[in-house]
LUMVEX-648072 format. One record per residue (C-alpha): residue number from 1; residue in one letter; x, y, z. Coordinates in steps of 0.1 Angstrom, whole numbers, plus 5000, padded with zeros to 4 digits. Example, Ala and Ser with C-alpha at 12.3 -4.5 7.8 and 13.67 -1.06 7.14 Angstrom:
BEGIN
    k  r    c1    c2    c3
    1  A  5123  4955  5078
    2  S  5137  4989  5071
//
This chain:
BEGIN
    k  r    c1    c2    c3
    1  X  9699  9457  9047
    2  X  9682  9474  9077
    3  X  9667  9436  9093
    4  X  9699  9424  9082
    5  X  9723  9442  9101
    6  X  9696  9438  9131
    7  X  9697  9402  9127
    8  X  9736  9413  9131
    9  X  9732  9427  9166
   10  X  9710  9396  9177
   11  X  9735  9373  9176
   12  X  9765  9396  9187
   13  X  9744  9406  9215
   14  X  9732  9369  9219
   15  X  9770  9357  9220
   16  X  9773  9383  9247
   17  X  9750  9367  9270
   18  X  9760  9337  9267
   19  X  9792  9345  9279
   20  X  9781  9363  9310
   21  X  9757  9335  9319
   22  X  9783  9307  9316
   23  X  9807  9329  9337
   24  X  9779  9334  9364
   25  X  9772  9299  9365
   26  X  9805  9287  9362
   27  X  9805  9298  9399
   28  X  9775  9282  9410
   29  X  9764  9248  9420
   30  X  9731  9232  9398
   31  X  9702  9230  9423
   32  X  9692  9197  9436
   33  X  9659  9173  9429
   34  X  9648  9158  9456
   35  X  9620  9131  9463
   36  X  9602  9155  9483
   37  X  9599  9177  9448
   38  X  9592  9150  9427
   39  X  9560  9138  9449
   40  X  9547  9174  9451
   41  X  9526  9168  9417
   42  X  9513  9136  9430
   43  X  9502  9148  9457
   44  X  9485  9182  9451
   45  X  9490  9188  9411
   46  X  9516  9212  9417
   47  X  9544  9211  9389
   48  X  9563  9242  9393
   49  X  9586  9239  9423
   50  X  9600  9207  9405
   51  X  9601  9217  9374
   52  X  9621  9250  9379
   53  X  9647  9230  9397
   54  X  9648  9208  9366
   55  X  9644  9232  9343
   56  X  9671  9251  9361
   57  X  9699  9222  9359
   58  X  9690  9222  9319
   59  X  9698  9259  9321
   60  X  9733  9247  9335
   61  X  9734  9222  9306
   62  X  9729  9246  9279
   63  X  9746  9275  9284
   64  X  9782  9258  9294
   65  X  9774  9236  9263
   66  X  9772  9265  9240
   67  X  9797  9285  9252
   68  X  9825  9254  9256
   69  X  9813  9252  9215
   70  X  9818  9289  9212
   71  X  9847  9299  9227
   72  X  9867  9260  9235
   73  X  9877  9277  9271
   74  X  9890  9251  9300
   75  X  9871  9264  9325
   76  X  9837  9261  9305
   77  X  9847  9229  9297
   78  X  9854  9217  9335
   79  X  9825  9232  9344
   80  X  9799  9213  9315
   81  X  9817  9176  9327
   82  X  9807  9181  9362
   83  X  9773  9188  9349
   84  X  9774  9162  9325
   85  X  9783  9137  9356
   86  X  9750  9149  9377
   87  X  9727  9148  9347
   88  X  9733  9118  9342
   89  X  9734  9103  9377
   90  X  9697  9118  9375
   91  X  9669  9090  9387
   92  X  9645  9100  9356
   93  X  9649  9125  9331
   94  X  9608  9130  9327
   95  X  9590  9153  9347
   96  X  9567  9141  9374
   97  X  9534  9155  9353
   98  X  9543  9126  9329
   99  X  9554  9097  9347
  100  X  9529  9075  9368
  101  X  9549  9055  9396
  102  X  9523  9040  9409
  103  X  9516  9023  9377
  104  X  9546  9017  9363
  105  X  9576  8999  9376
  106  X  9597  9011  9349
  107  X  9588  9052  9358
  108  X  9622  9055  9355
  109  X  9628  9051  9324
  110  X  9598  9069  9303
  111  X  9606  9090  9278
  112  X  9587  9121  9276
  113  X  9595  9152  9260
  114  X  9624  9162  9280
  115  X  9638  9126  9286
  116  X  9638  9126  9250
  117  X  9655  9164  9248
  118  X  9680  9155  9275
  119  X  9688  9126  9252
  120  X  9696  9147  9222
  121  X  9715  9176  9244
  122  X  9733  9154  9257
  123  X  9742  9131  9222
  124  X  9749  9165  9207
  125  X  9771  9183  9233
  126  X  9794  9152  9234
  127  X  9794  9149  9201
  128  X  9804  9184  9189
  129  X  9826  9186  9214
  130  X  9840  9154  9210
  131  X  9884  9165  9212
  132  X  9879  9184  9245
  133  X  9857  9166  9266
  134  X  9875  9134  9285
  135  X  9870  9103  9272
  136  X  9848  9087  9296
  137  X  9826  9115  9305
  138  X  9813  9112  9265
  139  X  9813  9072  9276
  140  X  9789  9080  9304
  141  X  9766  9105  9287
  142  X  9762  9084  9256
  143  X  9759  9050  9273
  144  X  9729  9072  9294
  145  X  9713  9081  9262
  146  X  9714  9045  9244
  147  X  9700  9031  9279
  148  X  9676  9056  9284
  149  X  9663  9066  9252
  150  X  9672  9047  9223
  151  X  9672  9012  9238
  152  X  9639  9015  9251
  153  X  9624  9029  9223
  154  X  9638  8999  9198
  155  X  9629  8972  9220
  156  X  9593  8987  9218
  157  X  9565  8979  9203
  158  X  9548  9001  9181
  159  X  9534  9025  9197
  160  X  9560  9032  9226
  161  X  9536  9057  9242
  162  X  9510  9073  9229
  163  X  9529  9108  9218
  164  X  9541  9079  9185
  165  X  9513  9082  9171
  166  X  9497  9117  9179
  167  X  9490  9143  9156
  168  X  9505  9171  9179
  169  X  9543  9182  9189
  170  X  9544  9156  9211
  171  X  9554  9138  9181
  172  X  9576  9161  9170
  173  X  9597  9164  9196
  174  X  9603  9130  9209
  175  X  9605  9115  9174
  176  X  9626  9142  9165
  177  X  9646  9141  9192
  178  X  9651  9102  9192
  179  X  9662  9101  9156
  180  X  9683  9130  9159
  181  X  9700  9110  9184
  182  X  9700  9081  9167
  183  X  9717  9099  9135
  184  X  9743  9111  9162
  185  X  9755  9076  9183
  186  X  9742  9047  9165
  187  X  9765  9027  9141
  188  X  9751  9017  9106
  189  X  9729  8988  9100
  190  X  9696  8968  9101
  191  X  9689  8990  9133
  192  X  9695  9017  9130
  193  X  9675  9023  9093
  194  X  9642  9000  9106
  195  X  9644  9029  9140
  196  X  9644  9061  9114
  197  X  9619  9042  9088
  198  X  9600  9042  9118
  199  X  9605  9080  9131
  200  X  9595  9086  9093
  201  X  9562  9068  9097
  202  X  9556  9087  9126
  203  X  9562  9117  9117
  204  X  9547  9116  9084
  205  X  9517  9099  9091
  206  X  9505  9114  9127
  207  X  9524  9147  9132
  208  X  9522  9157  9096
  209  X  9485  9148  9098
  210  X  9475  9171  9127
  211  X  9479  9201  9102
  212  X  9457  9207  9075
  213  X  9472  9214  9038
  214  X  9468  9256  9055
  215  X  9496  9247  9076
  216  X  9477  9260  9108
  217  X  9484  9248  9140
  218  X  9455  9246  9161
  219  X  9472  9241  9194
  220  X  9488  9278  9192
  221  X  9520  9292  9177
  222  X  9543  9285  9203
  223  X  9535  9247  9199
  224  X  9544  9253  9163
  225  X  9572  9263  9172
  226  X  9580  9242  9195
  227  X  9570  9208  9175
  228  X  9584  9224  9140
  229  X  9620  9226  9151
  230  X  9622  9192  9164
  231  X  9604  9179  9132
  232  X  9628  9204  9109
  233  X  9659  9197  9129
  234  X  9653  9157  9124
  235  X  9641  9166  9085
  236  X  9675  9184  9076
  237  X  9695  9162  9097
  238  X  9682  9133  9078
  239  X  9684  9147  9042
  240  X  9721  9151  9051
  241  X  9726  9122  9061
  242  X  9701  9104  9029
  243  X  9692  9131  9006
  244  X  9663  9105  8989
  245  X  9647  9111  9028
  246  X  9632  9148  9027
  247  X  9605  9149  9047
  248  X  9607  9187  9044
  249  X  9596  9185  9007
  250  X  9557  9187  9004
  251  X  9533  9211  8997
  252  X  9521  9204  9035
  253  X  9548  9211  9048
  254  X  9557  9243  9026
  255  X  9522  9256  9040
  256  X  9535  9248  9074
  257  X  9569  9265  9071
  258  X  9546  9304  9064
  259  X  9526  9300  9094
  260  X  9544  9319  9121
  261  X  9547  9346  9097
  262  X  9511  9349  9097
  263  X  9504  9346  9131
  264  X  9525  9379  9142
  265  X  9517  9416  9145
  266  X  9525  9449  9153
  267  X  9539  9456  9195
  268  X  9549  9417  9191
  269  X  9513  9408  9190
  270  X  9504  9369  9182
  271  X  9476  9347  9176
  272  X  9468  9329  9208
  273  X  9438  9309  9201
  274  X  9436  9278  9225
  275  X  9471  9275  9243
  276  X  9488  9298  9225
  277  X  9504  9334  9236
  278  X  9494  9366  9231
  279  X  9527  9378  9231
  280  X  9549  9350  9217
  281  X  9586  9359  9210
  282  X  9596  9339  9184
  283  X  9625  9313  9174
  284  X  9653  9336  9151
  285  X  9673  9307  9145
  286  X  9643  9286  9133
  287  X  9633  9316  9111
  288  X  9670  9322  9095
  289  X  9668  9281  9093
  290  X  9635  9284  9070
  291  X  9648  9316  9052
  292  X  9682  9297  9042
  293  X  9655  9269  9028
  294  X  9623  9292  9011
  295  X  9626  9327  9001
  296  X  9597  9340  9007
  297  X  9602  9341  9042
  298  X  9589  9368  9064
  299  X  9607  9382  9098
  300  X  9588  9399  9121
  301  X  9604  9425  9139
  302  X  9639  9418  9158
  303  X  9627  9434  9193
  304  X  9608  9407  9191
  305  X  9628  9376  9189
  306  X  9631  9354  9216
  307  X  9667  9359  9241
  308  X  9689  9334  9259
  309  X  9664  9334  9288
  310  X  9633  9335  9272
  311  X  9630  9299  9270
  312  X  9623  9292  9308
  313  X  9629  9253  9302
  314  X  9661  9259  9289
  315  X  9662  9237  9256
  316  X  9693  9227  9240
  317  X  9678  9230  9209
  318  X  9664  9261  9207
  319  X  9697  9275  9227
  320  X  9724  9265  9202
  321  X  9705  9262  9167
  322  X  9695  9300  9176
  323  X  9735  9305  9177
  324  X  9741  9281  9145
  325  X  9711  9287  9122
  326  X  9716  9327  9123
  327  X  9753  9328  9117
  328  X  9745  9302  9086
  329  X  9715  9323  9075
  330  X  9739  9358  9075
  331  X  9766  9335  9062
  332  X  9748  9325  9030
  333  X  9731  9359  9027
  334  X  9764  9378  9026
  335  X  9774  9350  8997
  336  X  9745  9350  8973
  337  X  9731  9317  8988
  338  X  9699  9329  9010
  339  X  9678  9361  9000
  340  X  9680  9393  9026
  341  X  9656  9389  9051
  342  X  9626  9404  9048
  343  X  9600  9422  9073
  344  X  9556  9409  9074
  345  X  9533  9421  9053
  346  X  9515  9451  9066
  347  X  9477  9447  9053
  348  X  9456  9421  9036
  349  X  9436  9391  9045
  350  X  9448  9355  9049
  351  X  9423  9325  9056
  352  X  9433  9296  9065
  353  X  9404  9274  9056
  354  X  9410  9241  9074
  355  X  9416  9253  9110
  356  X  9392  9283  9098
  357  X  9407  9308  9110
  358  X  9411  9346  9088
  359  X  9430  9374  9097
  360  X  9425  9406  9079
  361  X  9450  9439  9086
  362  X  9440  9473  9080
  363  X  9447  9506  9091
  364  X  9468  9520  9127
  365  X  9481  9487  9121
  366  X  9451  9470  9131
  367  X  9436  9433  9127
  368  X  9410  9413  9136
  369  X  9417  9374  9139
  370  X  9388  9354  9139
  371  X  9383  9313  9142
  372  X  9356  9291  9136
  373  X  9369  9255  9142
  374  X  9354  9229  9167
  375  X  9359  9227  9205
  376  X  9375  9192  9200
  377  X  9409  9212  9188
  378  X  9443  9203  9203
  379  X  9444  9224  9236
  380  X  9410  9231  9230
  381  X  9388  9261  9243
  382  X  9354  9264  9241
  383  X  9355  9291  9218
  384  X  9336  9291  9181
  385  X  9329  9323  9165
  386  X  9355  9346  9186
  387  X  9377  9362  9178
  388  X  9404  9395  9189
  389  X  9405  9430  9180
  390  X  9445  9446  9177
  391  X  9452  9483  9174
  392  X  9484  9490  9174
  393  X  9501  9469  9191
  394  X  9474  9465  9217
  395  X  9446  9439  9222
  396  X  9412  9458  9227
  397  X  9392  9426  9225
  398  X  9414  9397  9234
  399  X  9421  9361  9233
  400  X  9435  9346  9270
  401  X  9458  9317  9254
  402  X  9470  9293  9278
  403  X  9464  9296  9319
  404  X  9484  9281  9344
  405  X  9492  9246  9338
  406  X  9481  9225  9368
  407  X  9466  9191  9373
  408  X  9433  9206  9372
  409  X  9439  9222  9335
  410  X  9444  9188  9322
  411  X  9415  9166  9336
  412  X  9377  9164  9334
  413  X  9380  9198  9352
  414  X  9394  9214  9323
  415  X  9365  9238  9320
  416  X  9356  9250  9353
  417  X  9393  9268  9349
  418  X  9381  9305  9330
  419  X  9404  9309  9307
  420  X  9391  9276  9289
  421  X  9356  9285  9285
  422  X  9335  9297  9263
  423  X  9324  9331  9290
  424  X  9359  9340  9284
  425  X  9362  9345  9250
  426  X  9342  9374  9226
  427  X  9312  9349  9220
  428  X  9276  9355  9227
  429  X  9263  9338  9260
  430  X  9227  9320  9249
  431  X  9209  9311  9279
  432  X  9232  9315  9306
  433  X  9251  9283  9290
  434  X  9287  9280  9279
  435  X  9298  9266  9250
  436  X  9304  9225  9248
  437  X  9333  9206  9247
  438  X  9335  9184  9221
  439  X  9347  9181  9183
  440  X  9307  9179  9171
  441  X  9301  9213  9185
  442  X  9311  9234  9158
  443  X  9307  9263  9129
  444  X  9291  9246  9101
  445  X  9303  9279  9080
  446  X  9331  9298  9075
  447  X  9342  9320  9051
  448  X  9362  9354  9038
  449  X  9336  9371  9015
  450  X  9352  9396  8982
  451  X  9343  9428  9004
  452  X  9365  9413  9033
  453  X  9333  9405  9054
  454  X  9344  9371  9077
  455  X  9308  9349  9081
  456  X  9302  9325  9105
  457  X  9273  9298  9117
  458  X  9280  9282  9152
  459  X  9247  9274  9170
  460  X  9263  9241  9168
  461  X  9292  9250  9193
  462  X  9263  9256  9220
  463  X  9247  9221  9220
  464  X  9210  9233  9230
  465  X  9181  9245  9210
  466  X  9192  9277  9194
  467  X  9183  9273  9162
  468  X  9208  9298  9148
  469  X  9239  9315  9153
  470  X  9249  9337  9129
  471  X  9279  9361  9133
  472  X  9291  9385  9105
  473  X  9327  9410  9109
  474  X  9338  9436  9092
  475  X  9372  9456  9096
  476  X  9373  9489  9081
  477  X  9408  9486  9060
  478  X  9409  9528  9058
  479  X  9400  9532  9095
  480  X  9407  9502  9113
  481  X  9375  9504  9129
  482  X  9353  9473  9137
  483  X  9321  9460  9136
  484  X  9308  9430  9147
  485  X  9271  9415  9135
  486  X  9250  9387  9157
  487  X  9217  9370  9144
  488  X  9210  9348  9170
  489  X  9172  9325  9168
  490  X  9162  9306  9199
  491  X  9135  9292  9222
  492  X  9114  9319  9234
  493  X  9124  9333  9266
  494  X  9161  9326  9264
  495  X  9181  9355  9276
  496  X  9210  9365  9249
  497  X  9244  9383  9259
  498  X  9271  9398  9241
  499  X  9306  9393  9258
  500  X  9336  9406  9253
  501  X  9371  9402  9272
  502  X  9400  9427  9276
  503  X  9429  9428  9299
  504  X  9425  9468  9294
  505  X  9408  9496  9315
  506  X  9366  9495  9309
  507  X  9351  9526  9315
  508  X  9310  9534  9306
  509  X  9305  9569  9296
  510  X  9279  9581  9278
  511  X  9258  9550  9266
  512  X  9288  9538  9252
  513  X  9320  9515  9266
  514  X  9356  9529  9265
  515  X  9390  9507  9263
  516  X  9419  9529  9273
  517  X  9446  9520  9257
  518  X  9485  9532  9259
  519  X  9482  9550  9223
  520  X  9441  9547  9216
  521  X  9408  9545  9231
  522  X  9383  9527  9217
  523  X  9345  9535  9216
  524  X  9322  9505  9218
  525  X  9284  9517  9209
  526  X  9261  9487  9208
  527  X  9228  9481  9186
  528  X  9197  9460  9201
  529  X  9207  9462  9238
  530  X  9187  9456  9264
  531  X  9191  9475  9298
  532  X  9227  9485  9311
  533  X  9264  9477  9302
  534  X  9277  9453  9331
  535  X  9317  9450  9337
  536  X  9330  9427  9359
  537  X  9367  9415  9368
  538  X  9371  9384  9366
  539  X  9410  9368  9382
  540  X  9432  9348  9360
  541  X  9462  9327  9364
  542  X  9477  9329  9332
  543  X  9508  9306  9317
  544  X  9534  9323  9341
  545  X  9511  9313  9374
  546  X  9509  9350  9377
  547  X  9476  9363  9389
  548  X  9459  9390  9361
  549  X  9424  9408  9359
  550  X  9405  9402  9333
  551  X  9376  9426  9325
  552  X  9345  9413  9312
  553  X  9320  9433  9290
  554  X  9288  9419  9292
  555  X  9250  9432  9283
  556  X  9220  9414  9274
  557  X  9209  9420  9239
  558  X  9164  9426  9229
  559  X  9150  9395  9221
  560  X  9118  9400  9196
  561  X  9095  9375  9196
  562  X  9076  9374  9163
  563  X  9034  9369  9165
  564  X  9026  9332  9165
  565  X  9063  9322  9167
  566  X  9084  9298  9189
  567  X  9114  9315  9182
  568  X  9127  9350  9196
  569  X  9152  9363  9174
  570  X  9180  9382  9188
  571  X  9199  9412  9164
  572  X  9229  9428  9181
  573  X  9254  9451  9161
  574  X  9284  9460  9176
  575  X  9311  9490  9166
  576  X  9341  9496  9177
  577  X  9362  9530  9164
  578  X  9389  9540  9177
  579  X  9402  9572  9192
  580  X  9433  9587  9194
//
């Protein structure tokens, strides 16, 4: 009853902020996009300036749609036409990062992700609010959407872009948001069914088939959640309107639903392999959505849900079905239709075999989340055999997730950014080279042992003559301590370091490495070390563009060399306990 009445506050307090927002912007005027914006991506790679002008009109968009739904006031209503009116007299509804004007005379009209979200905001709005708005504003806003969106997309052939038939939220999202659209304005016939058989190949056939049957996404939880509501929103939409089309009803899919509550920890903690975040908020109304449809769904905490403004692009979708989706879920709860919500799993181990991943829990509310994978993944890092260390609520040994998103980040230049490569993750460095990029370089084992001991081979991810890899962790469930086993054969005379990242104070005292925490310190002792513990800071732009030091731990590790051998066989132990 306790999460319950917390989910409760969420959306009282969530109400609340609507309606302070849509007064505060009642009073303003949207900023404007200008050409001079627009080019700046062209021209240097920089996407920000434009896109928080965008990003800022959606926030206009959203929060006077919601609260017109809400509360039916005049004034919210005035204020969402005139909105409506300049959204629409918009020149193209991507962003710049995904249009090429130089190449295509038709930039205009591309739909990307967000052409394809301001599609369905805008199909939606007009449509719930279809007694209250005037008459030809809903005219002009769905005429926009069937010219912009689902015109283009019929008259297509298959694929319209490349996102049709990609195995990542790409997908998701602009199917989903197509066909949502499409359930919304179009009128019943041969058209519209061969458009959603279509959406239903798509999404069945690529997205689906970017997870594996553990229902991990590789590219990082917040592109689950980003891809799974447009794919759920689009599913339920559907089975409403044709209950013999579920595309929620699969055993894929059911895998897929219990990821996020896998991914989470204590302090708001996440998984943040490749792009993800370290400290992803995540989606209530797509939680209470999931809970209303399986009941074995598992809430993380409620401090850590995302608010109003924690989605900086603004997205319809996540804005209102936040609203919806929780009043439903406490709706059928309070009826005997939905179970009471119930709070993650405290201890344990969970692998998830095809991305090869496993998380085990233990004590202090600690975990260790470890990957094997390829570096060919979706958002890919360089970054076989890591893995990060959580005490707490605090990452001791930590994963980066996504940096700044520039040009740069998405070009052959991907890995000359640090965040990307394999020196920033808790991997060993064999011979002062970094792990490849690639799908072939990969662990070629994985696997969760019966006394909780994760096992990994990955000379593969390294692409030069190391003849073996071998890594072996171990998480004390009673203690929460760590310890962390390399086996490493090579050429002879290869140098072999241990590294490990941490966005914490490094301190060496006494032979032995301290990470202060808030609450803990840990002690790192190292086995088979050669010489002295070196820390250096390395600068990071992270997701936000905000600059951050990173501290590395590095140390070079003894490298025997066996009589009459080739090889020189590096053994490294390392143990991390913690301290109050």
């Amino acid at each position: 009853m306790e999460m319950q009445n917390q989910i409760k506050e969420y959306v009282a307090l969530y109400e609340s902020e609507v309606r302070k927002l849509a007064d505060q912007l009642r009073n303003e005027s949207m900023p404007q996009l200008t050409e001079e914006l627009f080019s700046e991506f062209e021209t240097n790679g920089n996407r920000m300036r434009y896109e928080a002008v965008y990003f800022g009109r959606r926030k206009f968009l959203s929060v006077l749609g919601l609260a017109s739904v809400i509360w039916h006031e005049k004034e919210d209503i005035q204020k969402l036409e005139e909105v409506i009116r300049e959204i629409c007299a918009e020149e193209c509804w991507a962003l710049p990062a995904h249009v090429r004007r130089k190449e295509n005379p038709n930039w205009r009209g591309v739909i990307d992700l967000f052409a394809s979200e301001t599609g369905q905001t805008l199909a939606h709005i007009t449509t719930l609010l279809k007694d209250e708005l005037s008459e030809d504003v809903i005219t002009l806003a769905q005429n926009e959407v069937k010219a912009r969106i689902l015109k283009p997309f019929i008259e297509s052939k298959v694929p319209y872009a490349s996102w049709e038939q990609a195995t990542n939220n790409w997908n998701a999202v602009c199917c989903g948001n197509v066909g949502s659209a499409a359930l919304l304005l179009m009128e019943e016939g041969t058209e519209k069914k061969k458009l959603l058989e279509r959406l239903n190949y798509a999404l069945e056939h690529y997205y689906l088939e970017g997870f594996g049957m553990d229902g991990a996404c590789q590219e990082g939880l917040g592109y689950w959640v980003y891809g799974f509501t447009y794919f759920t929103l689009f599913a339920l939409a559907q089975r409403e309107y044709d209950p013999s089309k579920d595309l929620m009803a699969s055993e894929k899919v059911n895998a897929i639903v219990h990821f996020q509550q896998k991914c989470y920890f204590a302090g708001g903690r996440t998984v943040s392999f490749s792009d993800g975040d370290s400290r992803g908020t995540y989606p209530m109304g797509l939680t209470c959505c999931l809970a209303d449809q399986y009941s074995d769904i598992r809430f993380p905490d409620t401090s850590y849900v995302q608010k109003l403004d924690g989605d900086s692009c603004w997205r319809w979708v996540g804005i209102y079905w936040s609203w919806y989706w929780t009043h439903r879920y406490l709706d059928d709860v309070q009826n005997k239709k939905a179970e009471e919500p119930k709070p993650l799993e405290q201890s344990g181990a969970c692998v998830l075999q095809d991305a090869q991943w496993c998380i085990l829990r233990g004590a202090k509310q600690t975990a260790v989340i470890a990957k094997g994978g390829n570096n060919g993944e979706p958002h890919n890092h360089n970054d076989v055999g890591s893995f990060h260390y959580l005490v707490d609520g605090e990452a001791f040994l930590d994963d980066l997730g996504a940096g700044e998103y520039t040009k740069d980040y998405f070009s052959e230049k991907r890995y000359e950014i640090f965040c990307n490569r394999g020196e920033s993750h808790n991997i060993p460095i064999i011979g002062d080279v970094d792990q490849k990029a690639g799908k072939e370089y990969c662990a070629d084992r994985f696997e969760l042992t019966k006394d909780r001991n994760i096992l990994f081979s990955f000379a593969k991810a390294y692409g030069i003559e190391a003849q073996k890899v071998y890594r072996e962790i171990w998480l004390d469930e009673n203690t929460g301590d760590l310890t962390v086993c390399d086996y490493i054969q090579c050429r002879l005379g290869v140098t072999v370091y241990e590294n490990l990242i941490t966005r914490l104070p490094v301190s060496v005292e006494n032979d032995s490495v301290v990470i202060r925490g808030e609450k803990h310190c840990v002690i790192l002792h190292a086995e088979g070390r050669k010489g002295e513990f070196k820390i250096k800071t390395v600068e990071h732009s992270n997701h936000q563009g905000i600059l951050e030091n990173i501290n590395v731990i590095r140390w070079e590790v003894c490298c025997d060399e066996p009589q009459n051998s080739k090889i020189g066989i590096a053994d490294s132990k390392i143990c991390l306990h913690i301290t109050e």
